[in-house]
N, C-alpha and C positions, 0 to 999 in steps of 0.2 A: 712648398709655399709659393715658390715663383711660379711653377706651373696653374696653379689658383690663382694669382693675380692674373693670368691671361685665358683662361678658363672664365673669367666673370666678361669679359669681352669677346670670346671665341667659342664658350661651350665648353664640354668634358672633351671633345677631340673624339667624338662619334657620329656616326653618319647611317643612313638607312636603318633609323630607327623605328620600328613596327612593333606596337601592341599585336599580340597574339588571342587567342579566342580561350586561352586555362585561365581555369578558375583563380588561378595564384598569381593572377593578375604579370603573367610572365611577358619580359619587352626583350626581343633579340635585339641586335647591332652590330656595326662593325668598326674597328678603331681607325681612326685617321692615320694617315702617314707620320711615326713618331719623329724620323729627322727632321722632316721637313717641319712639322710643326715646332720642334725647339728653333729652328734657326728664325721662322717667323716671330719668335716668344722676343727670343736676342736683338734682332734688330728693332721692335716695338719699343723694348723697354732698356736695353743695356747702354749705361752712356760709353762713349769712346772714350779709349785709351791711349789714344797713338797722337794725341796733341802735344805736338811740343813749340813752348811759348818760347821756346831760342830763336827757333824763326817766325812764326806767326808771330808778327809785330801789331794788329790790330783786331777791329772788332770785323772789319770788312775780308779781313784778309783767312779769318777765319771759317767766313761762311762760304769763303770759296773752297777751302778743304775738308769743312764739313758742311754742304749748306742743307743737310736736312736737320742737322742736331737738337733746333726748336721744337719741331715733330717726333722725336725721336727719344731716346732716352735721356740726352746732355750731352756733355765731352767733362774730362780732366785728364791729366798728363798719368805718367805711369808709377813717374818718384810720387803723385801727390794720393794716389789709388796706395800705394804703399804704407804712406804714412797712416792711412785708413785702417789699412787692416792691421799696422802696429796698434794703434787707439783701440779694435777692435779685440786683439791677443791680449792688452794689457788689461781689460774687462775681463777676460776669460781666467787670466792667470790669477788674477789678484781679487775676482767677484765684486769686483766694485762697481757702482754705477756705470749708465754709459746715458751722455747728457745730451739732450737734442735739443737746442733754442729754434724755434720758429716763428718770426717778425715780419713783420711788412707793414702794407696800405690796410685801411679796411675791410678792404674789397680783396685782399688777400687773405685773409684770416679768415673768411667767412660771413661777414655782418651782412645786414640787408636785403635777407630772404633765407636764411637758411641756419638753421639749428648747430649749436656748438659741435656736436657729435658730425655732423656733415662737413666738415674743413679740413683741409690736407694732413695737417696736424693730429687731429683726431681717427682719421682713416688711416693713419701709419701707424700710430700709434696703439689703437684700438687690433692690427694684425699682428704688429710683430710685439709688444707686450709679452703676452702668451710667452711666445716662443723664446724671447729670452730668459723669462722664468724658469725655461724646461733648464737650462745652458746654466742656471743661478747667478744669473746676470739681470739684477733692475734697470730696468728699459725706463729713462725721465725724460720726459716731453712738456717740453714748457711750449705752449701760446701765448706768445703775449705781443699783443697788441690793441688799440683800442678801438672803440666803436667811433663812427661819423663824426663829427664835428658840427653843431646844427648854428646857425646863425652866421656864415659867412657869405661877404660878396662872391659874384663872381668870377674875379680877379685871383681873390684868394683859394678859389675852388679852384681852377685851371690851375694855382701855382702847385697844387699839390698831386692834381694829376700828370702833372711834366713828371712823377717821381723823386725817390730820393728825401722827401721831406719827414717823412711817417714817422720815422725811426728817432728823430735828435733828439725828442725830449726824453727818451730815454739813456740816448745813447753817453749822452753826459755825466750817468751814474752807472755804465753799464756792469761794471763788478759787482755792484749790489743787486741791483733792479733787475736783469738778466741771469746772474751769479757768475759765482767765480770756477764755479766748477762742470764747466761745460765742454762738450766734446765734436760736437758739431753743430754748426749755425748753418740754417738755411733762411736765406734773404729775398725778399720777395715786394720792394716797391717800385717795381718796375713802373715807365709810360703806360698803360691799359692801353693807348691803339699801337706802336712799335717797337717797344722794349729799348729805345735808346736815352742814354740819360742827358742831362746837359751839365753843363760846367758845374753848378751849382750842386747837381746832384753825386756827381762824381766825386767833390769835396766832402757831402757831407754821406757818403756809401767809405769814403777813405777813413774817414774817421771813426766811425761805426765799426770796421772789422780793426784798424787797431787800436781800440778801444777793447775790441773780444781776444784779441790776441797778448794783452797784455793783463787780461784780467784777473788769470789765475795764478798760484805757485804749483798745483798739481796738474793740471790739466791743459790742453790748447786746443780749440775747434778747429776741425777741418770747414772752411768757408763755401759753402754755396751757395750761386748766384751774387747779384751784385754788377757791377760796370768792368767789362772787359778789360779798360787800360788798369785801374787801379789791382785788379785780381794777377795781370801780368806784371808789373811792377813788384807787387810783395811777391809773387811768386821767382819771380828771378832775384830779387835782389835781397828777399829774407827767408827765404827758402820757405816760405806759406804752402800749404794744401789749400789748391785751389780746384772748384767746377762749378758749371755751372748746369741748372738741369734743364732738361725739355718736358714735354707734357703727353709724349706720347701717339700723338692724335693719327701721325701716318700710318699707323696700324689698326685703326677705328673701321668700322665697316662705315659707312655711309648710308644715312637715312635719303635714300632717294624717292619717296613718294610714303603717305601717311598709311597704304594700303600693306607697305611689306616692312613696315615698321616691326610687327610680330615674328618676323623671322629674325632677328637681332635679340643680343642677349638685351636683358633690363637695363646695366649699367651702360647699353651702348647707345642705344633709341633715342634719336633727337640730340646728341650729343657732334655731332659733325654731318653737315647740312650740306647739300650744292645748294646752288644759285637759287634755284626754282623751288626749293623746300626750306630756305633759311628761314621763312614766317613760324616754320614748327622749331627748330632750333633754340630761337627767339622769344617765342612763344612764354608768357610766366606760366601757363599752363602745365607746359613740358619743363622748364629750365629751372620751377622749383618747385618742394615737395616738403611740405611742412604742416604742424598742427599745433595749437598752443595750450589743446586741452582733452584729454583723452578721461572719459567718465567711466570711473570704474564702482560707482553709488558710495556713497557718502562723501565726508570730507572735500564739498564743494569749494571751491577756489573763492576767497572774500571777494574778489574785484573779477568783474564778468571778463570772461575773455574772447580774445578774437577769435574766428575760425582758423586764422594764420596767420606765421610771420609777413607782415609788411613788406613790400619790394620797394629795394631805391633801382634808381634809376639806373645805375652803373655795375650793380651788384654782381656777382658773378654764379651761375649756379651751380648745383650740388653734385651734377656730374662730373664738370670740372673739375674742381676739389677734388672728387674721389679719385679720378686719373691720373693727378699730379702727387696726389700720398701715395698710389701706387707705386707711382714711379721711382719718389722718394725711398718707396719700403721694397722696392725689388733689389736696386742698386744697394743700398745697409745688407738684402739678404745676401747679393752674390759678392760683396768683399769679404763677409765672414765666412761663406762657402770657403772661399780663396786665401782667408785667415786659418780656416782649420785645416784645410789641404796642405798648407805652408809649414804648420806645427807637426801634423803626422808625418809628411816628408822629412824635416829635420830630426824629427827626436827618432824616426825608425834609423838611418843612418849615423845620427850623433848623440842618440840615448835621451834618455829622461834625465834631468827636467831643460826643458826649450832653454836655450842661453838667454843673460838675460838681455844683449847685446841684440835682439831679436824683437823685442817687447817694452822695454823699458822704457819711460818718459819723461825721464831727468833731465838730460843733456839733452835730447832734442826739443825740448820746451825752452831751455835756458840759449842754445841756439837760434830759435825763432827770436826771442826776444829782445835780445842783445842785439840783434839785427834789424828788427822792426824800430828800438830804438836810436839807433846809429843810422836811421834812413836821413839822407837830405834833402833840400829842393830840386837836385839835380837828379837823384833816384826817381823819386815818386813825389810830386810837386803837390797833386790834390788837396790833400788835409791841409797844409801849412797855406792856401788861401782862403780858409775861414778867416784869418786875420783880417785880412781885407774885404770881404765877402760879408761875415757875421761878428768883425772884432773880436771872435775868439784869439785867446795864445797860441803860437805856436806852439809852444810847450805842451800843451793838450794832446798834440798827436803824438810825443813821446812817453806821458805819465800817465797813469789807472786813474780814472775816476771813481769817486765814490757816490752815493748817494740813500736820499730817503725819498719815497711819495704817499701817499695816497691814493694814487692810480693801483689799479687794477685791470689783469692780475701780472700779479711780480712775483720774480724769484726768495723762498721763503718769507713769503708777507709777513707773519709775525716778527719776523727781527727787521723789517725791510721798511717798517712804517716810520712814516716824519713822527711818530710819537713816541719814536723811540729814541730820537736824539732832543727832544721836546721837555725841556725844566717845568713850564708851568704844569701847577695841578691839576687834574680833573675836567680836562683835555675829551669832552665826549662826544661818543659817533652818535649824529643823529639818524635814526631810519625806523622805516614803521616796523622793521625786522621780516624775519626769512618764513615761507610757506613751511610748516612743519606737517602737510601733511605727504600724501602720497604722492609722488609723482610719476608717469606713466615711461616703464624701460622697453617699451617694443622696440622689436627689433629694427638696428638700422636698414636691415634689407628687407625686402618682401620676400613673404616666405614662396617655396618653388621657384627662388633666381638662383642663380650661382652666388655662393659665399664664401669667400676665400678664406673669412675668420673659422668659420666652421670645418673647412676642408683642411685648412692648418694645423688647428688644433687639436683635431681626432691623429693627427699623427702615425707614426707606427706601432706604437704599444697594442701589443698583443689584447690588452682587457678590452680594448676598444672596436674588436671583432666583432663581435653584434651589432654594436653602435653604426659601425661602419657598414654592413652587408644594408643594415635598413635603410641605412642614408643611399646609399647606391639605388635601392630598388626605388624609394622615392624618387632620387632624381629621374631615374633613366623614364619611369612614366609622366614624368612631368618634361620629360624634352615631347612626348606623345601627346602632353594635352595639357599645352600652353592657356595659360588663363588668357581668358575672351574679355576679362575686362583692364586688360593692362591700360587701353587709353582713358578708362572711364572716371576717373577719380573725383569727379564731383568737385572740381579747386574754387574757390571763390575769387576773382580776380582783384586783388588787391592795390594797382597802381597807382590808384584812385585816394588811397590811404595811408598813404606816404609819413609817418612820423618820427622823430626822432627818436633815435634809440638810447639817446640820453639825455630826456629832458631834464633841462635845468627848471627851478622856481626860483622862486624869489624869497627862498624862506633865512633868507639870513633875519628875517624878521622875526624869528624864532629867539634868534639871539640879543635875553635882555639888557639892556642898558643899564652901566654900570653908575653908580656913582661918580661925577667926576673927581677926582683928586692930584694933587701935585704929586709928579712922576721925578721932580728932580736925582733920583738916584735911579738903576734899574730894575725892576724887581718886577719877575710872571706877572702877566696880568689873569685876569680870573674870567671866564667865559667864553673863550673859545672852542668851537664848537668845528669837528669834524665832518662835514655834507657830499652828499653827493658818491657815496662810495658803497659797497658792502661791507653790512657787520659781518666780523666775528676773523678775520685775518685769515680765510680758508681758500682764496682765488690764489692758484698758483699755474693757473694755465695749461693744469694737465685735466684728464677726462675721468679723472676722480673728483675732482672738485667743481665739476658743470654744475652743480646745484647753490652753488655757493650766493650766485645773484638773483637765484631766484623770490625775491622779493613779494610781499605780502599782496602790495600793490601793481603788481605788474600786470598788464594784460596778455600775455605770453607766459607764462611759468615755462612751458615747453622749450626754449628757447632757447637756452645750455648755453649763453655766452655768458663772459666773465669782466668783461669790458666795463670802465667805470673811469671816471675821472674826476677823484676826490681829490680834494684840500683840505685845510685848515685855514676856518673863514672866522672873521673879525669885523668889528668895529670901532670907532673911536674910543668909545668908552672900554674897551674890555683894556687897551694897552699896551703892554708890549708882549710880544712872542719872542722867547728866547730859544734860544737851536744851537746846541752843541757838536762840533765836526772834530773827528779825535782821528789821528793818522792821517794829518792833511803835509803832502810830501812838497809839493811842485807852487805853493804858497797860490791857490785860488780857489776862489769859495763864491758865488751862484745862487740865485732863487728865482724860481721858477712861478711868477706871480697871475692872479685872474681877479679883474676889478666890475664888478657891475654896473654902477652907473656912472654918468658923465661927471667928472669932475667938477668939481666946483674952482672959481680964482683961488678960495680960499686953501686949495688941500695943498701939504706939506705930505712928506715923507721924511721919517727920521729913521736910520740907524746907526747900530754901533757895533763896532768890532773891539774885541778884549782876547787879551792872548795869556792872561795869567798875572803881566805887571802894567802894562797901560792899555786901555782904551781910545778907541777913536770915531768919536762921533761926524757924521755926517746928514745934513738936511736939505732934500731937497724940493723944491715950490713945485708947481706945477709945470711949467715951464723947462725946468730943469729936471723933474721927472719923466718929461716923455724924452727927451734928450737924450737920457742916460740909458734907460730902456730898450732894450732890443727886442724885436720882433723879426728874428731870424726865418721863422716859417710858420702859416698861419696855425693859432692857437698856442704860440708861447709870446710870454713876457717876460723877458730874461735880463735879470738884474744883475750883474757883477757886484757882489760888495766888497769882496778883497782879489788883489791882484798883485803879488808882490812874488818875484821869484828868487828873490834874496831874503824870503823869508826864511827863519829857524823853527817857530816854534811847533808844535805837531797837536796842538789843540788851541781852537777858538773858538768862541762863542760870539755869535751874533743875534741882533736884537734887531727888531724892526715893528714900528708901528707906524698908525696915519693921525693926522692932525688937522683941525682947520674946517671940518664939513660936518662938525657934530655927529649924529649917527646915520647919515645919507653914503660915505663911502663904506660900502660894502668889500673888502678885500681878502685875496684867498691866496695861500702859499701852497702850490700843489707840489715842487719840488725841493731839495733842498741839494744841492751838489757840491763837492770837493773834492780836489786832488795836491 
């Protein structure tokens, strides 16, 4: 399988390749130099293991001892490569899951030109799958993060291209929303033009991994990627698995003129430009490669679709992605390589079964975290400046959060949704519902390219002799007679058509007005109406469930993202929305608000907290509702409603409704959090 990830960039490792004049379509060859090619394979894609953060004390200091590792496969130390391949044995021994969380920016996850199936994510996912099946190990790949953001200034656009931002609204519920039983995070909101963070983002990247590191009682992700200082801080002082990746790129051939493009494999073509050719690089021509509607007679799509996904501006394309899940799925294949090398060396010299001092992940879970929680300011200072930063608790960067959303997608949506800690009745998802007919599984690669999932999969199983002689005899004529229309694709250039990839409306007007009535006591109100999300609780961010958003009305069905950012939307008359938080440890509880029009003098905000013997209502005006409100990083409105860390009891229920603006405040709780 790693020899195929570099194979889809370098070819089969054959040369003086010539069709011959027999009938059986017979092609001679001769094979490359095999050392030489594995060591080319190693330094392309292998991250280093020889970092050690005792002395490398910076982010500068480190590119002086590795400064191609960006290029390159990544770096991490050799205790934290260790710990990997423990997480990797204790999969093996015990068949249990092996959990991959994947987060970032938009523009990391894939959005904004390019098909769910096309993202690092889904490229790792989609090779080595398979292959742990064979091993009877399920391979979980969660995606989650969400689409663009449409209706912000420019201000607030630049603030979230600094990085660092992407991740908080979830990061606040991470136990849930992410899960608790995850095994590796790979982190991904980096700056888009230098990868360095700033202050701000460095606090809120600190809080995000221990938030994943505190998440589970079974499990603890190995951290990749992320801000230097905080990955060297947990790493020395909580003994964290830490690295960070690279992308590969110094072992790219280079597109130097548009004439000898053809001599490059497909995945490599316009993917690493000089000076003089970056217009093709750049090109949406070349840098994306999408369709929104493949007609195979009947069952026509209700809503006419585009010729293709839309391109933003910043978007990143499909090449990319595939080079960077590569790299992610070389590095998982050669620690388990170095995982089962590890179990065959000890059990032939110390017998069967592997000790479990070798594999286990009791103690070294309960080590991380005892540790992660005993961090102070004088350790790792990051997190504990949300206080000042975004009035977060400090406390926060030592206790699990919980949470619920509406966003999409999350870790087991079904039990993960705000309507599930949600008292009022009849709580329903509005949407015109999901395309039930067909939609088109061509392949992600063009057929006659190199395909790693296909050269992986055929394996060594003997039954696969046939299979495998024909696929050889195809390839080796298809290196002889390379298609002539590899530039031709016919793209429609879309720049021009820039839309948001999750329009909001205006349809809270959907939701009718209730009778008014005195609320003096508290009691659900009736009408609330879930918008803006996919039916049916099926987006959980892996490459089973791409169809989940595909929506009736969408002009893309093809689209395979899973991105959505629901709430549960209101108005004056419907009343109060009641929310139940059960295992709340560290005494704080959070909502995660979205309001659509301009307030009026007149609006109020009321709620209340009940803990089982008193209540505690609180109302505040306009005035003191923006006050109280944070807006930590654009597109949250973050309410604190309890904060007490002397508190006891481990269930509350809070209420919240608006007042004062008849049915013109439109209001939406997309999150709900506690710890």
């Amino acid at each position: 399988a790693k020899e195929a990830i570099y194979a889809t960039y370098h070819g089969y490792g054959l040369k003086n390749v010539q069709a011959t004049d027999e009938a059986d379509d017979t092609v001679t060859w001769e094979l490359e130099n095999i050392d030489e090619r594995l060591q080319e394979r190693i330094n392309m894609f292998m991250v280093s293991q020889e970092v050690d953060l005792g002395s490398i004390t910076s982010a500068e200091a480190l590119d002086e001892i590795a400064p191609s590792w960006k290029e390159k496969g990544g770096w991490t130390t050799s205790r934290s490569w260790d710990g990997l391949k423990r997480r990797l044995l204790h999969a093996l021994m015990t068949n249990s899951p092996f959990t991959v969380v994947v987060t970032g920016s938009w523009q990391s996850m894939g959005y904004g030109g390019n098909h769910g199936h096309q993202s690092m994510a889904a490229t790792m996912e989609s090779l080595l799958g398979p292959l742990f099946d064979k091993l009877n190990v399920q391979l979980v790949v969660r995606a989650i993060g969400l689409p663009p953001l449409t209706g912000l200034n420019s201000q607030e656009e630049n603030d979230l291209m600094v990085g660092g931002r992407s991740t908080l609204i979830h990061s606040l519920g991470w136990s849930s929303i992410y899960g608790s039983d995850v095994d590796m995070v790979v982190w991904d909101d980096y700056n888009l033009e230098n990868g360095q963070s700033d202050e701000t983002a460095k606090a809120l990247f600190d809080l995000f991994a221990r938030q994943a590191l505190l998440a589970g009682d079974t499990s603890l992700p190995f951290l990749w990627g992320g801000d230097f200082d905080v990955l060297r801080n947990l790493h020395e002082s909580a003994d964290v698995d830490v690295g960070q990746l690279g992308n590969a790129m110094a072992g790219v051939d280079e597109t130097d003129s548009e004439s000898a493009v053809s001599s490059l494999e497909w995945a490599a073509q316009y993917l690493k430009c000089s000076s003089k050719t970056l217009r093709y690089c750049d090109g949406e021509s070349y840098k994306f490669d999408s369709h929104c509607w493949v007609d195979h007679g009947g069952n026509a799509p209700p809503t006419p679709q585009l010729d293709h996904i839309p391109v933003l501006p910043t978007a990143i394309g499909w090449r990319m992605h595939q080079i960077k899940g590569y790299t992610l799925s070389y590095n998982i294949l050669a620690a388990l390589d170095d995982a089962i090398d590890f179990w065959a060396e000890k059990t032939i010299f110390e017998g069967h079964p592997l000790a479990d001092e070798n594999w286990h992940m009791g103690e070294y879970i309960t080590n991380v975290q005892d540790k992660v929680k005993a961090l102070t300011e004088s350790d790792a200072p990051h997190c504990f400046q949300l206080e000042e930063l975004m009035k977060l608790p400090k406390r926060l960067c030592k206790s699990r959060m919980k949470g619920r959303t509406e966003h999409t997608p999350r870790a087991n949506p079904a039990d993960t949704s705000l309507r599930t800690v949600i008292t009022n009745s009849d709580v329903s998802v509005e949407s015109d519902g999901l395309y039930e007919g067909y939609l088109s599984d061509d392949a992600m690669i063009h057929s006659g390219e190199v395909n790693p999932i296909e050269i992986a999969n055929l394996g060594k199983d003997p039954s696969n002799a046939k299979e495998r002689h024909l696929l050889q005899k195809r390839w080796l004529r298809q290196r002889v007679m390379r298609r002539a229309d590899d530039k031709s694709s016919g793209r429609v250039l879309l720049s021009s058509m820039i839309r948001s990839t999750n329009q909001r409306t205006t349809a809270i007007g959907d939701i009718k007005s209730q009778p008014q009535r005195r609320l003096d006591k508290i009691e659900p109100g009736d009408g609330w109406k879930v918008l803006h999300t996919f039916p049916g609780d099926k987006c959980d961010g892996s490459i089973l469930s791409t169809g989940c958003g595909a929506l009736k009305s969408s002009e893309c069905l093809l689209e395979g993202h899973q991105g959505s950012r629901g709430g549960v939307w209101g108005i004056e008359s419907v009343g109060w929305l009641v929310l139940k938080a059960s295992g709340v440890e560290s005494g704080f509880v959070a909502l995660n608000l979205e309001l659509c029009n301009t307030l009026p003098d007149s609006f109020v905000l009321e709620y209340a907290i009940e803990n089982g013997e008193t209540r505690t209502m609180s109302t505040l005006n306009k005035e003191q509702f923006a006050e109280k409100v944070q807006m930590p990083v654009p597109g949250m409105r973050l309410l604190t409603v309890f904060d007490d860390e002397k508190n006891t009891k481990s269930d509350l229920v809070v209420s919240i409704r608006v007042k004062g603006c008849d049915d013109d405040c439109q209001f939406g709780v997309t999150h709900f959090y506690w710890s």
